[in-house]
GUROGU-363785 format. One line per field, with one value per residue: residue number from 1; residue in one letter; x, y, z of N, C-alpha, C in turn. Coordinates in Angstrom, 3 decimals. Example, Ala and Ser with C-alpha at 12.3 -4.5 7.8 and 13.67 -1.06 7.14 Angstrom:
# GUROGU-363785
k	(1/2) .
r	(a/s) .
nc1	(13.190/12.850) .
nc2	(-5.690/-2.250) .
nc3	(7.800/7.080) .
cac1	(12.300/13.670) .
cac2	(-4.500/-1.060) .
cac3	(7.800/7.140) .
cc1	(13.200/12.900) .
cc2	(-3.300/0.030) .
cc3	(7.800/7.870) .
//
This chain:
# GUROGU-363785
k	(1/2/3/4/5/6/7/8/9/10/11/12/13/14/15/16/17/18/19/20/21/22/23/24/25/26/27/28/29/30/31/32/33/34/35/36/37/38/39/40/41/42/43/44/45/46/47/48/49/50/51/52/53/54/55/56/57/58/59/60/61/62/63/64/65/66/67/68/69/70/71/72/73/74/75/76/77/78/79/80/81/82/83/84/85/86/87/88/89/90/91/92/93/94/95/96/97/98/99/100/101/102/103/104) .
r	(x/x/x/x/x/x/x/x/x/x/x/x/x/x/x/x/x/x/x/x/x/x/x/x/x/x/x/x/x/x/x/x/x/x/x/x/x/x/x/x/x/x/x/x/x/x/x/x/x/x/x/x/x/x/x/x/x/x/x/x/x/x/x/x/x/x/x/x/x/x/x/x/x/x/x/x/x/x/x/x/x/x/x/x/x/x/x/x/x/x/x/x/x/x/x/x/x/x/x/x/x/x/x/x) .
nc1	(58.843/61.669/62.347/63.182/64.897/66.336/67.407/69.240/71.089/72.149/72.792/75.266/76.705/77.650/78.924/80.689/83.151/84.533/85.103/86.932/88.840/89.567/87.901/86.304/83.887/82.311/78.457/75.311/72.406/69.586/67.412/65.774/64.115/61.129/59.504/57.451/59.166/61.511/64.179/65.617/68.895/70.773/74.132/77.350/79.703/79.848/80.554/79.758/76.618/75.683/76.616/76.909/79.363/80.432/82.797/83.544/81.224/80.649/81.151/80.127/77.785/75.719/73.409/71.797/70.161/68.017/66.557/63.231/62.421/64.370/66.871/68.600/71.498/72.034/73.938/72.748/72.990/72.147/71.340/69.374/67.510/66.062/63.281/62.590/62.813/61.829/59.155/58.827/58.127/59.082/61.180/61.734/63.602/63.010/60.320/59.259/60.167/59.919/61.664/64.161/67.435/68.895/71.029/74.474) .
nc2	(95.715/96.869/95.730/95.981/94.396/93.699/96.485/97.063/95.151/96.353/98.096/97.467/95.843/98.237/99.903/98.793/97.732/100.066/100.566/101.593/99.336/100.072/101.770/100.479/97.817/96.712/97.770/97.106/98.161/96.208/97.882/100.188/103.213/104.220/105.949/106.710/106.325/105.873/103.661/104.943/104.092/102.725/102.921/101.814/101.777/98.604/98.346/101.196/101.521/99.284/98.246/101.180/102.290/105.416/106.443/105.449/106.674/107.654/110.751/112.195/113.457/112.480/110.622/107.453/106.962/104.422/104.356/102.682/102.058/102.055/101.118/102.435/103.225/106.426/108.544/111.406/114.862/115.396/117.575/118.491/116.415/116.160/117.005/115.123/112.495/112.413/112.210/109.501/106.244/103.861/101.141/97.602/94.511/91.862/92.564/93.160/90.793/87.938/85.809/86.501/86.919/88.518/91.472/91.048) .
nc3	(-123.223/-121.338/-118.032/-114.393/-113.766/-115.995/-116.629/-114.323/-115.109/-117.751/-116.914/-115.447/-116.738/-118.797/-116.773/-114.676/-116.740/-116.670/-113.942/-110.866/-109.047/-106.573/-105.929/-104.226/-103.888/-106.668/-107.227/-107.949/-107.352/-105.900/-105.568/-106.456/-108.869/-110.555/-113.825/-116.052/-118.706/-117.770/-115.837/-112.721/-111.577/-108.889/-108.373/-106.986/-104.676/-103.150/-100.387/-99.719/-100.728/-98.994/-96.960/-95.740/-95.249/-95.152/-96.257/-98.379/-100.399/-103.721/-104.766/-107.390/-108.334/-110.144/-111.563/-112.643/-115.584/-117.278/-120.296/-121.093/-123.247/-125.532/-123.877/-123.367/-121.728/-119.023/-117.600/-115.693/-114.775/-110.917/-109.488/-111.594/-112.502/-109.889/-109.275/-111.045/-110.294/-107.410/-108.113/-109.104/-109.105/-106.314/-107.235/-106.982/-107.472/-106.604/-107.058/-109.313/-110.895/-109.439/-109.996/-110.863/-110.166/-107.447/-107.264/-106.984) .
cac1	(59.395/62.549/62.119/63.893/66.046/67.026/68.045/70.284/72.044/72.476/73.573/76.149/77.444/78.394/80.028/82.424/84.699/85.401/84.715/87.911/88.493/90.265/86.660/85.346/83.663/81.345/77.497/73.868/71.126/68.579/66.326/65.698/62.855/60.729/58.489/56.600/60.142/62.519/64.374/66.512/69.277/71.874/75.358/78.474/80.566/78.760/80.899/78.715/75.181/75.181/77.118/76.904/80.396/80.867/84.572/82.919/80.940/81.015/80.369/79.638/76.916/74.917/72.454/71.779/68.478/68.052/65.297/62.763/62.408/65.622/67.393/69.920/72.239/72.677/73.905/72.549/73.355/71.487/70.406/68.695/66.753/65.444/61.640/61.750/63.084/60.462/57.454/59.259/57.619/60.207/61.099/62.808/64.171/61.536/58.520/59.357/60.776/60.023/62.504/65.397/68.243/69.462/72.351/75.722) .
cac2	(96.865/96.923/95.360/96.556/93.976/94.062/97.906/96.316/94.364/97.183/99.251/96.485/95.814/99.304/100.628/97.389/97.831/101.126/100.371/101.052/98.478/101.407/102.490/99.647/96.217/97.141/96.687/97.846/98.141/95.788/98.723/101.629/104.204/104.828/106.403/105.959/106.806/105.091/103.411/105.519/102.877/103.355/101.837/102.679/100.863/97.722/99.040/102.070/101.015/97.968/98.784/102.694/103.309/106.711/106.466/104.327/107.539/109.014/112.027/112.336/114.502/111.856/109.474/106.751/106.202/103.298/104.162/101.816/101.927/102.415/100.407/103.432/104.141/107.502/109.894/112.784/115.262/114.800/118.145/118.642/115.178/115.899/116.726/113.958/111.284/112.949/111.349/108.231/105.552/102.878/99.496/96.073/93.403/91.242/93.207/93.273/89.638/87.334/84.602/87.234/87.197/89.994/91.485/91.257) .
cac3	(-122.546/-120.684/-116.339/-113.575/-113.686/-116.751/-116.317/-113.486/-115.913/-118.665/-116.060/-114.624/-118.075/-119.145/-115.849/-114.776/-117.585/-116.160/-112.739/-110.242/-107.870/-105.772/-105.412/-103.160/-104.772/-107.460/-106.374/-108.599/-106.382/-106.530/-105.826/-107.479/-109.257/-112.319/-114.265/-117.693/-119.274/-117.278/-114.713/-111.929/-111.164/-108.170/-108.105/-106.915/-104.194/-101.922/-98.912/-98.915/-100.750/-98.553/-95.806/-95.338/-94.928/-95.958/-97.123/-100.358/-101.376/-104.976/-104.980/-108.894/-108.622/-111.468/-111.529/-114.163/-115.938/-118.260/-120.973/-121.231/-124.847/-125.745/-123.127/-123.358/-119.779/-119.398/-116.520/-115.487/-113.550/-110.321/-110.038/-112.644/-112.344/-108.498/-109.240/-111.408/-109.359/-106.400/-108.573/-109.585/-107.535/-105.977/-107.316/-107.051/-108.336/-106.648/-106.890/-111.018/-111.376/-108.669/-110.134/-111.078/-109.200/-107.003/-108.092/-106.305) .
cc1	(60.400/62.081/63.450/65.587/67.179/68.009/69.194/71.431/72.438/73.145/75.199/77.309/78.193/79.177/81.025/82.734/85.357/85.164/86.431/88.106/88.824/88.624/85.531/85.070/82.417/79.674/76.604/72.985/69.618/67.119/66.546/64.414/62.545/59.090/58.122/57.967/61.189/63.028/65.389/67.090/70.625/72.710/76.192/79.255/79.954/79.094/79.621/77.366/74.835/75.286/77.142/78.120/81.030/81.912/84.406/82.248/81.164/80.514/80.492/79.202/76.170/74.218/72.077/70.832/68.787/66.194/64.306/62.600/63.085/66.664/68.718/69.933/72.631/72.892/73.483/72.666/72.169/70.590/69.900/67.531/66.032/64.061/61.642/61.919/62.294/58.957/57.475/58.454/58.730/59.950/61.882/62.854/63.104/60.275/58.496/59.117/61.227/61.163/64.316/66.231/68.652/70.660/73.216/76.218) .
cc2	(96.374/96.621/95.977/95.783/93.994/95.616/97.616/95.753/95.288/97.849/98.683/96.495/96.888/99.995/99.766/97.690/98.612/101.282/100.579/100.523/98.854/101.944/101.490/98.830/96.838/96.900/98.039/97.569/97.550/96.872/99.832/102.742/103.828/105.284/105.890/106.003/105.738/104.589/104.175/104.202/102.991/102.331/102.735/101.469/100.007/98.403/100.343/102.019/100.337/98.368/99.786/102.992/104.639/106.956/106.173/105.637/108.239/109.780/112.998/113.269/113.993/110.851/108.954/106.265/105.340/103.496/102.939/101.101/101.332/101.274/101.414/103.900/105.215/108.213/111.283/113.250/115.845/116.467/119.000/117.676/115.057/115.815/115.721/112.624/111.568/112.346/110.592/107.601/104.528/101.372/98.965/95.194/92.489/91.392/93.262/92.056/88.807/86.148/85.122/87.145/88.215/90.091/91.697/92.506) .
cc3	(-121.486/-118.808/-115.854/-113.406/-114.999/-117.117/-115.229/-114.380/-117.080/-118.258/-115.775/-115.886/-118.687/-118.505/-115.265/-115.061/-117.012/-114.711/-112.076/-108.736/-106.667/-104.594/-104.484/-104.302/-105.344/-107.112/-107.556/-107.800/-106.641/-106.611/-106.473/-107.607/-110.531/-112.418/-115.860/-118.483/-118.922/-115.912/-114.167/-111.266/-110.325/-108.108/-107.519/-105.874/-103.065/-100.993/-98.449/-99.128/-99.683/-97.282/-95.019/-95.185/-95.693/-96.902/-98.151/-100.918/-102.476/-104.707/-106.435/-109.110/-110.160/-111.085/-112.380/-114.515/-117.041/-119.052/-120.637/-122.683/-125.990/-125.527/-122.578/-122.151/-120.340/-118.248/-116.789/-114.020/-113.009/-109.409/-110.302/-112.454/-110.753/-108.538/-110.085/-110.489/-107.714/-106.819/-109.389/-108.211/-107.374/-106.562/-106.935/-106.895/-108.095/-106.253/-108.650/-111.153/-110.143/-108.537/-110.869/-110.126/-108.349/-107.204/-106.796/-106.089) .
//
């Protein structure tokens, strides 16, 4: 079954390509959510994950689960997905995969 980190890296892999560098320096969050289903996995621009600076905010209105099953990224819109991501419990990277890297 699919780890947290690995959902990191599925995630990482499919949004880069189309990533614009306009939008601040690309960053996946070593933390995240899940449930029996899947992982809730936040990216968007380091400046504001990391940093907080507001100016970096998408405001999408999506959030990206990574099956477990599957492995399949998919957005959804965010909400729709609020009571579930309310009784997701929190993960990361090294509470999954003590010897995983954290992602950039």
């Amino acid at each position: 079954m699919l780890t947290y980190s690995e959902a990191v890296e599925s995630v990482r892999e499919q949004i880069l390509p189309r990533w614009d560098d306009a939008d601040g320096e690309f960053h996946v969050s070593s933390s995240g959510f899940e449930d029996d289903e899947a992982f809730m996995v936040p990216w968007g621009a380091r400046e504001w994950l990391v940093d907080g600076d507001r100016s970096f905010m998408l405001l999408s209105g999506s959030m990206t689960f990574v099956d477990k099953e599957t492995y399949e990224v998919a957005d959804r819109f965010a909400v729709e997905m609020l009571d579930r991501v309310d009784k997701m419990t929190a993960v990361d990277v090294t509470q999954v995969d003590e010897d995983a890297p954290i992602p950039e």
